[in-house]
C-alpha positions in Angstrom: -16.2 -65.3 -36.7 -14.6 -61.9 -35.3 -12.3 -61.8 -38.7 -15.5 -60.2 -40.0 -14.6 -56.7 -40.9 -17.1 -53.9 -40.3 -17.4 -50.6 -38.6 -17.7 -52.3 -35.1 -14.4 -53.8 -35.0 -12.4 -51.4 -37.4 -10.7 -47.9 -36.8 -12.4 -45.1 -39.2 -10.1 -44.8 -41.1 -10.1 -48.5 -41.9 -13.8 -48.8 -42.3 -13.2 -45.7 -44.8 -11.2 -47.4 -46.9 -13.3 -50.6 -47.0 -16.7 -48.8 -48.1 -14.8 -47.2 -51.4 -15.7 -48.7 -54.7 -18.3 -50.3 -57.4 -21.1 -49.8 -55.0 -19.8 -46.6 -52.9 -19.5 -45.1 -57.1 -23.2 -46.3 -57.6 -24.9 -44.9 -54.5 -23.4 -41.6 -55.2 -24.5 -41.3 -58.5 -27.8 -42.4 -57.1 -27.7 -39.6 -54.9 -26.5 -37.2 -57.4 -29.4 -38.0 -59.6 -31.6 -37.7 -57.1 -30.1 -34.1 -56.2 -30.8 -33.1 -59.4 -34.5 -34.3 -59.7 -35.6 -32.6 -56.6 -37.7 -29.2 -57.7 -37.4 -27.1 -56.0 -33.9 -28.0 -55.3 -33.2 -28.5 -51.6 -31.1 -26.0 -49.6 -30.4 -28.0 -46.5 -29.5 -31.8 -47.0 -29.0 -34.3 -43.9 -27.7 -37.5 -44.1 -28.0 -39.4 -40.5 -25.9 -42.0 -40.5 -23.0 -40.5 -42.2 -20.4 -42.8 -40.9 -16.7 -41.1 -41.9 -18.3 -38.6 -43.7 -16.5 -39.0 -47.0 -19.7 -39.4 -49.1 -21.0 -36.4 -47.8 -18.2 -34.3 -48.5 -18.2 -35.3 -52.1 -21.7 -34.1 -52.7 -20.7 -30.6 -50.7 -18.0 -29.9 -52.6 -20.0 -30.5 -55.6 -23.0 -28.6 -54.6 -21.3 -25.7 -52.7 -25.2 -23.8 -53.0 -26.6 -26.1 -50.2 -25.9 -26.7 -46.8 -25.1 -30.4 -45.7 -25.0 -31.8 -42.2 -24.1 -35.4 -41.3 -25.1 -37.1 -38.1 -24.3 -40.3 -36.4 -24.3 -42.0 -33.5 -20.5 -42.8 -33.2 -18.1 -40.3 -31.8 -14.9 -42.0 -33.5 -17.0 -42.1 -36.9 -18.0 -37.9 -36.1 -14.5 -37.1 -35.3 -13.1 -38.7 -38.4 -15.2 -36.6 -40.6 -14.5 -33.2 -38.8 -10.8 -34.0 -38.7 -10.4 -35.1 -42.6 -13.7 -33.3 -44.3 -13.7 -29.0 -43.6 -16.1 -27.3 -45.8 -17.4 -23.9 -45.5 -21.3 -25.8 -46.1 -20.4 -29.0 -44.6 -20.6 -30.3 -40.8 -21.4 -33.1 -38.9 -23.3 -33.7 -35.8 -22.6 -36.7 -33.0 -26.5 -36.6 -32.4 -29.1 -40.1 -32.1 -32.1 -38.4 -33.4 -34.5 -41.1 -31.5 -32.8 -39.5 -28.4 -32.2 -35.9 -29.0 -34.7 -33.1 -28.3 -33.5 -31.3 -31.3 -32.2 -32.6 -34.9 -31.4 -30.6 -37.8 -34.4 -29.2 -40.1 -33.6 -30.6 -43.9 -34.7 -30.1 -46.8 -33.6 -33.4 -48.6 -32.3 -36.1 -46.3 -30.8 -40.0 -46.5 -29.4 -42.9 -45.2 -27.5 -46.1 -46.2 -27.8 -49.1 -44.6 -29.0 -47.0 -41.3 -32.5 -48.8 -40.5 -31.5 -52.2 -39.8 -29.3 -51.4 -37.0 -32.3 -49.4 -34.9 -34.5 -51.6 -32.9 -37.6 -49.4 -32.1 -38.4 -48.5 -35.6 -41.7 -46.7 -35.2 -39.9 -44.0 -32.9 -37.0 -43.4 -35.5 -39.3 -43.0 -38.3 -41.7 -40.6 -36.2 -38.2 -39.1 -35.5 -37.0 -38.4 -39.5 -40.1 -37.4 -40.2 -39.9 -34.4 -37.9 -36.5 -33.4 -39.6 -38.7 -32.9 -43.0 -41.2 -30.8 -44.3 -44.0 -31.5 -45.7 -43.5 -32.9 -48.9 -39.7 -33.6 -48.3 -38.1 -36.6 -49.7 -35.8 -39.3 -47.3 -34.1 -41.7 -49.3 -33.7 -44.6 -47.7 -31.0 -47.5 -49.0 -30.8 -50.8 -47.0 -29.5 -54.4 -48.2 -31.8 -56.4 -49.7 -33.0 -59.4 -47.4 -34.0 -61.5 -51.0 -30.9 -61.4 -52.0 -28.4 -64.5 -51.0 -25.5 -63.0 -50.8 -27.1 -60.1 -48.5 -29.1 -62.7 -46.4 -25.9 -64.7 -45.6 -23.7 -62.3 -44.9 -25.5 -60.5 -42.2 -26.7 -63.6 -40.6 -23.2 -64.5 -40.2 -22.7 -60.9 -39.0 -25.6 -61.5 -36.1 -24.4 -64.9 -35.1 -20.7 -63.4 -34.5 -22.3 -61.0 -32.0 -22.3 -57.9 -34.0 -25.8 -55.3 -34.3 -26.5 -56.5 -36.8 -30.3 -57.5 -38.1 -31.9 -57.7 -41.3 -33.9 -54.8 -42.7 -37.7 -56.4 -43.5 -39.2 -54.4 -45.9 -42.7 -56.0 -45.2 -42.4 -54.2 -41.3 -40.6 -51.0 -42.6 -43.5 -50.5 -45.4 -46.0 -51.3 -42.8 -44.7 -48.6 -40.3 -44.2 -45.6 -42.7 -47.5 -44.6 -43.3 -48.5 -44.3 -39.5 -45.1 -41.9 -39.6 -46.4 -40.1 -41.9 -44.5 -41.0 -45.0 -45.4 -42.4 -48.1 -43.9 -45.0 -50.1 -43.2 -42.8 -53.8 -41.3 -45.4 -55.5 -38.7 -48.9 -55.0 -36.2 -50.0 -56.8 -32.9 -52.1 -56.3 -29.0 -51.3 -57.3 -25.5 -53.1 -57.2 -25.3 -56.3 -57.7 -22.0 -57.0 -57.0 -20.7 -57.0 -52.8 -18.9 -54.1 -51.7 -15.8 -55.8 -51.7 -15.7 -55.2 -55.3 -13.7 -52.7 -56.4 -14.1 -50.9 -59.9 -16.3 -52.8 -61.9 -15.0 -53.2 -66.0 -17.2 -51.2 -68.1 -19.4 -54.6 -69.8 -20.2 -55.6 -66.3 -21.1 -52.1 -65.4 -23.5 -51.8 -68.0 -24.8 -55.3 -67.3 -25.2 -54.8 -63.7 -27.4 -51.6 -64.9 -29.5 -53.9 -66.7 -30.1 -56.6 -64.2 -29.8 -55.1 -60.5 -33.5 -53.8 -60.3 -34.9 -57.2 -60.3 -35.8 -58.5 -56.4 -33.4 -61.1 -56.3 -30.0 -59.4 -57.7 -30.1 -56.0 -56.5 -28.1 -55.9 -53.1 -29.3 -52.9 -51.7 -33.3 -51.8 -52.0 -33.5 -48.2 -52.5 -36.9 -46.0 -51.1 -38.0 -42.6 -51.6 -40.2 -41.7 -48.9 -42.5 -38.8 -49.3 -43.1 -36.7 -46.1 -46.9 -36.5 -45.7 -49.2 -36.2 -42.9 -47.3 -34.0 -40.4 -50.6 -35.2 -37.8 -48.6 -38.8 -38.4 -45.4 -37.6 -37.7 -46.4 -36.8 -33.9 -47.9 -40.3 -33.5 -51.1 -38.7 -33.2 -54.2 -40.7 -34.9 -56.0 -39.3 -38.0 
């Protein structure tokens, strides 16, 4: 069971390499689209959870009018990023925003596949939403429990030993408003497991076609609107 590669038992650089491909392609034009939708645009963009960073780095170096900051949890994962990733508007953070006294303001922020590892979910959510202005959009991508392929392979992950839970949407969308965010849309993307590589272009297209229904999108993709700032202290209405 400890064959299982993830970014528990791999190096960075290793864990890198593994998350490139169909679906790394598809979450960043996700996030590029997203970019672009956002009026006014953002100035300051956080993603918590950034992992080795190299996500990140591609939307700074394509956006070089906004600031990005990525934050994790993990100081080989942090130290990766700074070593391989320098960017006049790019840096990145070893900082657990559930813990810390102070996380960086932003403007725009996300995560990917982030949630299901924290435990106490109310606190991290009070905790993002603090990052954000009112208004402010988190997106928030997580594997999709109704998928099979999702559902099996992090249950195999848990019962090797690793962090590793399910993210129930159910909870999540049941906690959000007390945080003071609002659910503004859902939607699912990729299909296909991230050990695919580059997907031919007829599957591609197909997978654009199919992945939004429940059961075949592997990820479930939020955009969370930043509302009651009242919320966002764990205060009562």
């Amino acid at each position: 069971m400890r064959s299982i590669q993830t970014h528990f038992n791999l190096s960075a650089a290793d864990y890198d390499a593994l998350r490139q491909g169909a679906i790394a392609q598809r979450r960043a034009d996700l996030l590029r689209q997203t970019l672009q939708s956002l009026q006014p645009q953002p100035r300051r963009v956080v993603e918590i959870g950034c992992g080795t960073g190299s996500l990140l780095a591609k939307l700074a170096a394509e956006r070089p009018e906004m600031e990005f900051t990525g934050i994790d949890v993990q100081a080989g994962m942090i130290e990766f990023a700074r070593r391989n990733f320098t960017q006049a508007n790019l840096r990145y953070e070893l900082i657990d925003i559930a813990q810390a006294e102070a996380a960086p303001a932003a403007d725009f922020l996300f995560s990917i596949d982030v949630i299901h590892h924290v435990h106490e979910l109310s606190g991290f959510f009070r905790a993002v939403r603090r990052m954000l202005p009112l208004g402010a959009i988190w997106l928030a991508i997580e594997p999709n429990i109704y998928h099979p392929y999702i559902y099996y392979t992090q249950e195999r992950m848990r019962r090797a030993g690793f962090d590793e839970d399910h993210f129930r949407p159910w909870v999540a969308e049941r906690l959000w408003p007390a945080a003071g965010f609002a659910v503004a849309s859902r939607s699912y993307v990729s299909i296909f497991p991230a050990c695919v590589g580059r997907l031919p272009l007829v599957l591609g297209r197909l997978e654009r076609i199919c992945e939004n229904w429940r059961f075949l999108g592997g990820s479930v993709v939020y955009r969370l609107r930043a509302t009651s700032e009242k919320n966002a202290l764990g205060q009562n209405y």
